[in-house]
TORDO-258606 format. One line per 2 residues: their letters; for each residue y, z, x of N, C-alpha, C. Coordinates in Angstrom, 1 decimal, decimal comma. Example, Ala and Ser with C-alpha at 12.3 -4.5 7.8 and 13.67 -1.06 7.14 Angstrom:
BEGIN
AS = -5,7/7,8/13,2/-4,5/7,8/12,3/-3,3/7,8/13,2  -2,2/7,1/12,8/-1,1/7,1/13,7/0,0/7,9/12,9
! end
This chain:
BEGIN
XX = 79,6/131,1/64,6/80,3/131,1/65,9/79,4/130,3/66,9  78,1/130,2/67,1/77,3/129,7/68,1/77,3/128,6/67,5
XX = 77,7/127,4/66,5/77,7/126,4/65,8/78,6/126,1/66,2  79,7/126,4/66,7/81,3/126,0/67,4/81,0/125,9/68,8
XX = 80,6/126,8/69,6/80,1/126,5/70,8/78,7/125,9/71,1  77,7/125,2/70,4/77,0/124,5/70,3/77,6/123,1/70,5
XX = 78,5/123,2/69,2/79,8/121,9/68,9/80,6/121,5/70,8  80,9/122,6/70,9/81,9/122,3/72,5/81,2/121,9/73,6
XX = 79,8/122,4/73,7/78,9/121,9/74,7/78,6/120,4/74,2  78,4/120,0/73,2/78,2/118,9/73,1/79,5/117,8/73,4
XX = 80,4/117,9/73,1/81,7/116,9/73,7/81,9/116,9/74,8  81,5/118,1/75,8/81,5/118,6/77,0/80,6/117,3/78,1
XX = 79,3/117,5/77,4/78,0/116,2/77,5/78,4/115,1/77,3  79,0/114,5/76,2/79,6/113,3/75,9/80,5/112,7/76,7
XX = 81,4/114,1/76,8/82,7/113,7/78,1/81,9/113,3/79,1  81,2/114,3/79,9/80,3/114,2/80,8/79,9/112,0/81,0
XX = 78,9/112,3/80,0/78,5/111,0/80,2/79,3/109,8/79,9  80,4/110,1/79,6/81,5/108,6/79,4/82,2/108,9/80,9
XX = 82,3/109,6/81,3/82,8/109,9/83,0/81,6/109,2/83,6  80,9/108,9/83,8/79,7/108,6/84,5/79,8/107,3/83,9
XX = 79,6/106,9/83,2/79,7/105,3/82,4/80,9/105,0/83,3  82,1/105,9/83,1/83,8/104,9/84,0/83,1/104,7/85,3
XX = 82,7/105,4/85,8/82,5/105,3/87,4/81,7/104,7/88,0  80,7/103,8/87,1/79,6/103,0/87,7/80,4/101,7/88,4
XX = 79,7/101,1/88,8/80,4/99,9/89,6/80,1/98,7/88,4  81,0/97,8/88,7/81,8/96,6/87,8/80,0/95,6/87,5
XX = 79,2/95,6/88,2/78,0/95,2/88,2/77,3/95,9/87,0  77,0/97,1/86,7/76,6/97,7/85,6/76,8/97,6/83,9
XX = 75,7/97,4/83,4/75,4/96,8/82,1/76,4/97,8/81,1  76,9/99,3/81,4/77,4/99,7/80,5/78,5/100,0/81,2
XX = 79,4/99,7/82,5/80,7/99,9/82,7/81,9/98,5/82,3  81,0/97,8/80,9/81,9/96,7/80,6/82,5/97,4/79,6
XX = 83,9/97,1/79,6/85,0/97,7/79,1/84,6/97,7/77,2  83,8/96,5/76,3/83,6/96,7/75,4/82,6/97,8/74,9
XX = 81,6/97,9/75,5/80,4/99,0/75,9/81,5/100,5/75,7  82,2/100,9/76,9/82,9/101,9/76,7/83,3/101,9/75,4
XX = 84,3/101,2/75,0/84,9/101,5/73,7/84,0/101,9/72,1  82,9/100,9/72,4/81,8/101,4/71,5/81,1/102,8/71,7
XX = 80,9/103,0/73,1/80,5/104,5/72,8/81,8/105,3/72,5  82,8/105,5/73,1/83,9/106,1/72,5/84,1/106,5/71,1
XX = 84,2/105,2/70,9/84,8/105,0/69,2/83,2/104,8/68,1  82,6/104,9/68,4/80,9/104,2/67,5/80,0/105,5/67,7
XX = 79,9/105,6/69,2/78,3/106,5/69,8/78,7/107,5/69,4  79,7/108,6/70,4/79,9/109,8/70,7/80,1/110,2/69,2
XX = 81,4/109,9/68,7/81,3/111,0/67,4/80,5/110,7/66,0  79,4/109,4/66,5/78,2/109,4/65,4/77,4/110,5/66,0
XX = 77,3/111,0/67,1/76,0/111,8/67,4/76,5/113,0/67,3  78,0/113,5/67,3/78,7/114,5/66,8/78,5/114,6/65,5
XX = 78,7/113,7/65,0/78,5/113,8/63,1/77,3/113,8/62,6  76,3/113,5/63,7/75,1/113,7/62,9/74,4/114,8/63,3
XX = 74,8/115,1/64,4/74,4/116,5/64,7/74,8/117,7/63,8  76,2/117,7/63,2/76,8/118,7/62,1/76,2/118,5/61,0
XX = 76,0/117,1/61,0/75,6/117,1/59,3/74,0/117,7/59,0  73,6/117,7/60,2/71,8/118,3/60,1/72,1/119,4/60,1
XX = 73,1/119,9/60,7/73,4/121,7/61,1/74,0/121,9/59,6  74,5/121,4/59,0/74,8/121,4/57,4/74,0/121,8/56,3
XX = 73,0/121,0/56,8/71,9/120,9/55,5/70,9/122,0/55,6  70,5/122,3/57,8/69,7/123,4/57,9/70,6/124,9/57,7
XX = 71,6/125,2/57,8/72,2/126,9/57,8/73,5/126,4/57,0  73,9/125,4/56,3/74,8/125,3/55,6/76,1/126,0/56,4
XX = 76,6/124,9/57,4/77,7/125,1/58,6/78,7/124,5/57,5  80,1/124,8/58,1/81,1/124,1/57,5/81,6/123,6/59,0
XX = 81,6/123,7/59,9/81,9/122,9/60,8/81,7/121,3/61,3  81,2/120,5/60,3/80,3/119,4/60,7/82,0/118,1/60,7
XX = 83,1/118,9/60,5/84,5/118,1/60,6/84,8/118,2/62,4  84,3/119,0/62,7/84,6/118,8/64,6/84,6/117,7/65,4
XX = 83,3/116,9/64,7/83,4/115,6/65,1/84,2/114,6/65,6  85,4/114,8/64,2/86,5/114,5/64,1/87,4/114,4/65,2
XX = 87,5/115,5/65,7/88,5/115,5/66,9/87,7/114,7/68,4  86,8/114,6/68,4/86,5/113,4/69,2/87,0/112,0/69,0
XX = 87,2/112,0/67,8/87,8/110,7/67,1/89,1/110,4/68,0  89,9/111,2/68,5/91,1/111,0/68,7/90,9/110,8/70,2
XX = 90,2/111,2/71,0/90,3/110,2/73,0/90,4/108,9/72,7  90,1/108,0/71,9/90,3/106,4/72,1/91,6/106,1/71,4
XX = 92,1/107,1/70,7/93,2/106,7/70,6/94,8/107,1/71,3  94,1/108,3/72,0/94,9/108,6/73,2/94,8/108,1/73,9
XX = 93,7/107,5/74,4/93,2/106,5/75,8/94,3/104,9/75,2  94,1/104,3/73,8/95,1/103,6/73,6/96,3/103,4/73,7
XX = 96,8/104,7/73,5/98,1/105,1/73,2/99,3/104,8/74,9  98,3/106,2/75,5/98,0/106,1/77,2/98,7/104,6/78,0
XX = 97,9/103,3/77,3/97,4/102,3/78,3/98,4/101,3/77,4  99,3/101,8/76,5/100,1/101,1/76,0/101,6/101,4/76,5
XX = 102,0/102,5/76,9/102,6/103,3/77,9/102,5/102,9/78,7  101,6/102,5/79,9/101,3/101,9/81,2/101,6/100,8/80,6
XX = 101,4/99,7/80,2/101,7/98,3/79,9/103,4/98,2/80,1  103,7/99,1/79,2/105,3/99,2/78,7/106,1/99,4/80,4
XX = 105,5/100,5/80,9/106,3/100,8/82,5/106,1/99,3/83,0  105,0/98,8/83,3/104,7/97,7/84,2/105,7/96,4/83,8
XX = 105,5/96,3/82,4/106,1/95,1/81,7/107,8/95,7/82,3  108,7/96,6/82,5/110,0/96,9/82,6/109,9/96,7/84,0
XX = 109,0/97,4/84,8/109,1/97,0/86,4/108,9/95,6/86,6  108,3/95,1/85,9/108,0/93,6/86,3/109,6/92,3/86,4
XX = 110,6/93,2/84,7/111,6/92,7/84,3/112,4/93,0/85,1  112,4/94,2/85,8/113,6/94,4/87,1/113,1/93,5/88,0
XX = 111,6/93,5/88,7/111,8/92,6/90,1/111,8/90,8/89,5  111,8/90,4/88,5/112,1/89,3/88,6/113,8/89,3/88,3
XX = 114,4/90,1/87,6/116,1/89,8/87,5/116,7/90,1/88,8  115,5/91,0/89,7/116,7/91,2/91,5/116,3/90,3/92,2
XX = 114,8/89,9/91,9/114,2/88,8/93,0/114,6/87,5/92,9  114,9/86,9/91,6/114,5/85,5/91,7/115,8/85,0/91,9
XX = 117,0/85,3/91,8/117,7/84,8/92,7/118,1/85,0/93,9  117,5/85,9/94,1/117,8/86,1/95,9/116,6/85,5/96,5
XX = 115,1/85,2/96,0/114,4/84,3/96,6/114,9/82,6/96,3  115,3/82,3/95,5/115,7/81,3/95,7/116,3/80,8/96,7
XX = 117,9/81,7/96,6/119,1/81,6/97,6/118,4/81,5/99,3  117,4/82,3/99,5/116,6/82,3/101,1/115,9/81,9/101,2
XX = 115,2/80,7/99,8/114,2/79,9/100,3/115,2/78,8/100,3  116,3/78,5/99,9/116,9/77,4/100,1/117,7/77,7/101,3
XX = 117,9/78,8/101,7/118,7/79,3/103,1/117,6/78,5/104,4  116,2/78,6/103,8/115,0/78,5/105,4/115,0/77,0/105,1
XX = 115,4/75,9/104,0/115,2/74,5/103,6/113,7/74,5/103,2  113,8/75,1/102,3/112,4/75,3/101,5/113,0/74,3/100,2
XX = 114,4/74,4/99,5/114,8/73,4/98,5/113,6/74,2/97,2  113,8/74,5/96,6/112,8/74,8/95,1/113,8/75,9/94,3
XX = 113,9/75,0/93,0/114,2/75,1/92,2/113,6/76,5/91,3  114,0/77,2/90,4/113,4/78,5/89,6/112,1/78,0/89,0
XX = 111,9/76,8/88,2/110,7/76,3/87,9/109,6/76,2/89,0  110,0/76,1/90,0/109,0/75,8/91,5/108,4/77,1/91,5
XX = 108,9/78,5/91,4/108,5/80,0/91,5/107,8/80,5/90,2  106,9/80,8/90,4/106,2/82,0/89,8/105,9/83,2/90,0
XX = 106,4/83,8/89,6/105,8/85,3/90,0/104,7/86,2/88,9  103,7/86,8/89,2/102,8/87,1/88,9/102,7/88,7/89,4
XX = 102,7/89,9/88,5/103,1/91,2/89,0/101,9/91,7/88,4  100,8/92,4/89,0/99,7/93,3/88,3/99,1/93,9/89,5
XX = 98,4/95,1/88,6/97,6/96,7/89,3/96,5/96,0/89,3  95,8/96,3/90,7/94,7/96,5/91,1/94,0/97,3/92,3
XX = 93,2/98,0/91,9/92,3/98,9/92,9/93,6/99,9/93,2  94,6/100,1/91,9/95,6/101,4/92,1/96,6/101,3/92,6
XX = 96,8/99,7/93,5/98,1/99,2/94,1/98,6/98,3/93,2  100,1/98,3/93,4/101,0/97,0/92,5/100,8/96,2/93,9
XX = 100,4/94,8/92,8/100,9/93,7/93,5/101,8/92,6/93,1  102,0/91,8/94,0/103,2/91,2/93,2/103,0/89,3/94,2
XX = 102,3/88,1/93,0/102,0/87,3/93,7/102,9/86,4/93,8  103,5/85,6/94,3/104,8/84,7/94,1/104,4/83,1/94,5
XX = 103,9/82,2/93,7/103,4/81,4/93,5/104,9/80,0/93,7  104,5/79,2/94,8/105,7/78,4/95,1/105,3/77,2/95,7
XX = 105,6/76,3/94,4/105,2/74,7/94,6/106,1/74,1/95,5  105,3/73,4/96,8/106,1/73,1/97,7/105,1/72,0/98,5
XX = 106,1/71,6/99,5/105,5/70,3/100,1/104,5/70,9/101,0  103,5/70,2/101,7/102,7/70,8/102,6/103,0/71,1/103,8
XX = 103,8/70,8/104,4/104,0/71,2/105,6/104,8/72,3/105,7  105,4/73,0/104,2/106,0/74,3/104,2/104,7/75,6/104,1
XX = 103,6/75,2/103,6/103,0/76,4/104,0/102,7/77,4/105,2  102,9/76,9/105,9/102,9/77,7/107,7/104,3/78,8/107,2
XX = 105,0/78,3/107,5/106,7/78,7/107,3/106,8/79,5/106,4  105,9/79,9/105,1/106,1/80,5/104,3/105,3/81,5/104,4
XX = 104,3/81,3/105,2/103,6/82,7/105,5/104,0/83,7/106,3  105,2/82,8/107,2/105,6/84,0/108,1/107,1/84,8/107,2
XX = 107,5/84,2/106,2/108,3/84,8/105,2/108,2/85,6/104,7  106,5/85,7/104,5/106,2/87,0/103,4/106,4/87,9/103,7
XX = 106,1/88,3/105,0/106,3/89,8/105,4/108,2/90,2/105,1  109,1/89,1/105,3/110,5/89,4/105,2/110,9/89,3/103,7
XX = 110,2/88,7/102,8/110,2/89,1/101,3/109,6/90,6/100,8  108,3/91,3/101,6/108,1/92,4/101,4/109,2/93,4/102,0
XX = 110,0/93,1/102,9/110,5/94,0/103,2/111,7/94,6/102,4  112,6/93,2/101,5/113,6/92,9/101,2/113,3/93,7/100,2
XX = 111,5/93,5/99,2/111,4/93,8/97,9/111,5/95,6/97,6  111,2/96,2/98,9/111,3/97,8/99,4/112,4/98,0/99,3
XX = 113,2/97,2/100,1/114,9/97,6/100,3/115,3/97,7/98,8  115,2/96,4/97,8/116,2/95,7/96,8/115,8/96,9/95,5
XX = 114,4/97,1/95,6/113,6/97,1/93,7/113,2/98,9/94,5  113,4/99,2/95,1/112,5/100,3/95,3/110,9/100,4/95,3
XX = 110,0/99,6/95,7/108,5/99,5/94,5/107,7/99,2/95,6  106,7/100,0/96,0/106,1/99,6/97,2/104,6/98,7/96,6
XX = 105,1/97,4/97,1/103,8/96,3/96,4/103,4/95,2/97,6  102,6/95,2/97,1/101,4/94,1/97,9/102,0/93,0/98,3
XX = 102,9/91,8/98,4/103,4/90,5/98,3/102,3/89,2/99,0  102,0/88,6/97,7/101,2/87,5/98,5/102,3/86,1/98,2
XX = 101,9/85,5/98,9/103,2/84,1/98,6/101,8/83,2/99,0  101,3/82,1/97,5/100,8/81,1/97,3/101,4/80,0/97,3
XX = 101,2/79,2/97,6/101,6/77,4/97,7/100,6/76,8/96,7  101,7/76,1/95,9/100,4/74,9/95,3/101,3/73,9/95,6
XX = 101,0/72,7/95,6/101,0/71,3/95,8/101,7/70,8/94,9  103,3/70,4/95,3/104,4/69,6/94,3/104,0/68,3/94,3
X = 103,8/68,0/92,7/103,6/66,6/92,1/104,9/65,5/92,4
! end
């Protein structure tokens, strides 16, 4: 029995210290995302497994399979972040099938003239907010004009998509 709660304090620790590894700042030698996965998937349930297997040899445990179930966080953490992909990638597919032609229709409404090849949109999470970048090759003297749009594109994208997001509108330079 004290070989099973021995076992639980130790994943406990491990959890512990892979919580502390997420939370370091982006600067730190072990909060790079390959690092995590190696202790996940490599460190923690080698030092679970080697911990049981000495407890094996010294009082002949049959527990030294507990390990095991540590095995499975990186593949829930997988599983997890393939699920968030899948939402994002479908929210992404609604605001480009509501947006892009209604941005079009009102950048050609303000004599902006750009065509669907001219727009890009660019939809990703960061620091916990959606953002949503809309990238629009245009002449230079439309950049002024287009920055005071943005805020009337963010408004629209609340009204239209439901989705409360960041909206930046980038200019690059038509060839």
């Amino acid at each position: 029995m004290w070989v099973f709660i021995v076992n639980i304090f130790l994943v406990g620790v491990l959890s512990l210290v892979y919580y502390f590894i997420d939370n370091k700042s982006s600067k730190s030698f072990i909060s790079n995302i390959e690092w995590k996965h190696f202790y996940l998937i490599f460190l923690s349930p080698s030092i679970l497994f080697i911990f049981n297997l000495v407890l094996l040899f010294l009082i002949q445990s049959e527990l030294y399979w507990l390990s095991g179930i540590y095995l499975m966080i990186p593949v829930i953490e997988t599983a997890f972040r393939w699920i968030k992909e899948k939402k994002r990638y479908k929210e992404y597919k609604k605001i480009e099938k509501t947006m892009f032609p209604w941005l079009i229709t009102e950048l050609n409404n303000q004599r902006f003239y750009v065509s669907k090849e001219d727009i890009n949109l660019t939809y990703y999470k960061e620091f916990n907010k959606k953002r949503l970048d809309i990238r629009i090759k245009s002449e230079d003297h439309n950049k002024k004009c287009l920055s005071y749009f943005e805020d009337y594109v963010q408004q629209q994208i609340r009204k239209n998509v439901n989705l409360l997001l960041i909206v930046r509108i980038l200019t690059e330079k038509k060839n």
